[in-house]
N, C-alpha and C positions, 0 to 999 in steps of 0.2 A: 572459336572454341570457348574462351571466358565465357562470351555474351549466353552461349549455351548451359555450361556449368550457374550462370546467375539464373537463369530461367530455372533450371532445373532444381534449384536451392529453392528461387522463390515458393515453386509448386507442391515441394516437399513440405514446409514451412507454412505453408496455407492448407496443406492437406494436414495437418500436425493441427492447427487452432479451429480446421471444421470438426473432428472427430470430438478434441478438448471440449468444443461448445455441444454437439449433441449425447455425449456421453451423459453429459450431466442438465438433457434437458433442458437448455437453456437455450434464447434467439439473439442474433447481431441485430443491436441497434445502433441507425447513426443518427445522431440530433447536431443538429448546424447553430452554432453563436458566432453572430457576426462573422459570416460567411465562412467559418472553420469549421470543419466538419468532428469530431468527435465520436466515436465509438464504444461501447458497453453494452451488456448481457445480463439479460433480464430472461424471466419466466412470458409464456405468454397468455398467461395469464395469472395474475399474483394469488396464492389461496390464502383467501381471511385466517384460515384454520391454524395456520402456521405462521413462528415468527419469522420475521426478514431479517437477514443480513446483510448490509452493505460491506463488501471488500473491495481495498484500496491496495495494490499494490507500493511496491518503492521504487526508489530510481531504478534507470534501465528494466524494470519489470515491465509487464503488461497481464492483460484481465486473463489468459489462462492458466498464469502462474499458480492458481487457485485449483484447479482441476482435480487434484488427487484428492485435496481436501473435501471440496465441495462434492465427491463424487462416494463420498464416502459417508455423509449425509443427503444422498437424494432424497424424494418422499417424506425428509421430516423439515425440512426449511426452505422457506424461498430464498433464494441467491440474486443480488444484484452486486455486478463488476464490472466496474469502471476501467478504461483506458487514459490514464492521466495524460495530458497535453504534452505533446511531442512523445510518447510511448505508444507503443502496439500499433493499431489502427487509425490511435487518432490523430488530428496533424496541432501545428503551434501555430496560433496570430503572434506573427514578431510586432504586433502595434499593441500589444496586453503584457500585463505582466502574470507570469505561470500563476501567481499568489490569486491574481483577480479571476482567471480562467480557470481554476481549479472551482473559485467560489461558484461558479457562476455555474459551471458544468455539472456538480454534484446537487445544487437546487435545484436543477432543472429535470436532472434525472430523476430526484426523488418525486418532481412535483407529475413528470409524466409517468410515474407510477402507479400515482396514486396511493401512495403512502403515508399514513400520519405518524407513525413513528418506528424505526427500526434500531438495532442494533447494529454499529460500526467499527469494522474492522481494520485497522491500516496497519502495514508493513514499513519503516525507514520515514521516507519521507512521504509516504502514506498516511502514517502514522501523525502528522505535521499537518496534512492535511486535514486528517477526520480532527484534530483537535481544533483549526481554524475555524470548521463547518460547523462543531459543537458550540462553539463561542460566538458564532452569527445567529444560528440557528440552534437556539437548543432545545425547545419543540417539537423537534425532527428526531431528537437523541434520545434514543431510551436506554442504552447503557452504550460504551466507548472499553474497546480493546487495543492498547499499543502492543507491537511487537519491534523493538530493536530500535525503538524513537528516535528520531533524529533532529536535532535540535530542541527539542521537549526536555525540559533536566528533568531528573531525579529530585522526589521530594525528599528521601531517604537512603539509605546505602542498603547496597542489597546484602542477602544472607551470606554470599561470599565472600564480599568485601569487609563485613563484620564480623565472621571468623579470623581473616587474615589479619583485622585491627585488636582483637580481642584473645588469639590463642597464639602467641609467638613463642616458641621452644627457645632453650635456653642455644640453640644453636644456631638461632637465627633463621628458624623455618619453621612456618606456622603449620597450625594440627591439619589443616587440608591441603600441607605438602606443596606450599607455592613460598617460594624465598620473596619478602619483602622488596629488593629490587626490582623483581621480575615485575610485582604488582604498581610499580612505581615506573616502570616501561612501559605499561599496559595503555596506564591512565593517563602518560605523556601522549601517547600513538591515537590515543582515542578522543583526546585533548584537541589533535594537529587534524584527525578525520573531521572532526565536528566543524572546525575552525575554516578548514574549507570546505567544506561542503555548505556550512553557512556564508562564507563570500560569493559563493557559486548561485545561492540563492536571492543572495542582495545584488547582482546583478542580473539576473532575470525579471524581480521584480521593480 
């Protein structure tokens, strides 16, 4: 009865990422490094006419994480979306480090594209990614979007964090209604996610 209910999950699940990929137009590609096979969704064929976006998912995601978005600009962008190594489709070389197969899988994508430069989108540690790929390759980069970076610091404090440092009530709560400790909570919890989430990646690679 399990082995049933897993079959029947699988097919839901695979019936759930064909509709995701034709909704928005787009083909499962697999490209092999060093014998690992790899996954991501491209157009088939890329229109000069329009710019390209490359999106990266973050941890645990995968490439139709993207779907509502991407479906919501069909006809005005080409979309290309990776499956990061050991996410969605695609599998892990435990002889590579995720740092090296990430590089390797996004250059290759873009080279069997046929792309000379796109716009790059990453989510977490997505996000970590497209900035590795911008800093290898920045030829390929025509403008870079983080969403929620992950390991990437801040060059400056955001609009929120500089209200809270700048409008403190004589009551000890600042004008956008968040008490100093809480933002002092915040930035510890955010401090210890990073903290591991960066060991997590220093033993991968």
């Amino acid at each position: 009865m399990k082995r049933i209910s897993i079959k029947i999950g699988h097919l839901i699940w695979s019936f759930f990422l064909f509709l995701g990929r034709k909704s928005n137009g787009l083909e499962k590609n697999i490209i092999t490094i060093n014998d690992t096979r790899y996954a991501y969704l491209a157009p088939s064929t890329v229109d000069p006419e329009f710019e390209t976006i490359v999106l990266i998912h973050g941890f645990t995601g995968f490439k139709e994480y993207w779907s509502d978005f991407m479906r919501s600009c069909r006809g005005k962008l080409n979309f290309i979306v990776i499956d990061l190594p050991g996410h969605g489709e695609s599998g892990f070389d435990h002889e590579t480090s995720f740092q090296k197969q990430t590089s390797a899988l996004v250059h290759e994508v873009i080279c069997r594209s046929q792309i000379k430069t796109a716009h790059f989108v990453g989510a977490s540690v997505g996000a970590w990614v497209a900035c590795l790929f911008a800093m290898e390759s920045p030829s390929y980069v025509k403008t870079l979007t983080l969403i929620g970076p992950v390991g990437v610091p801040a060059t400056s404090s955001s609009e929120f964090f500089s209200l809270v440092d700048e409008k403190e009530s004589v009551l000890g709560v600042n004008a956008a209604g968040v008490h100093p400790s809480f933002r002092a909570r915040t930035q510890k919890s955010t401090t210890r996610i990073l903290a591991t989430f960066q060991l997590f990646i220093s033993r991968l690679c």
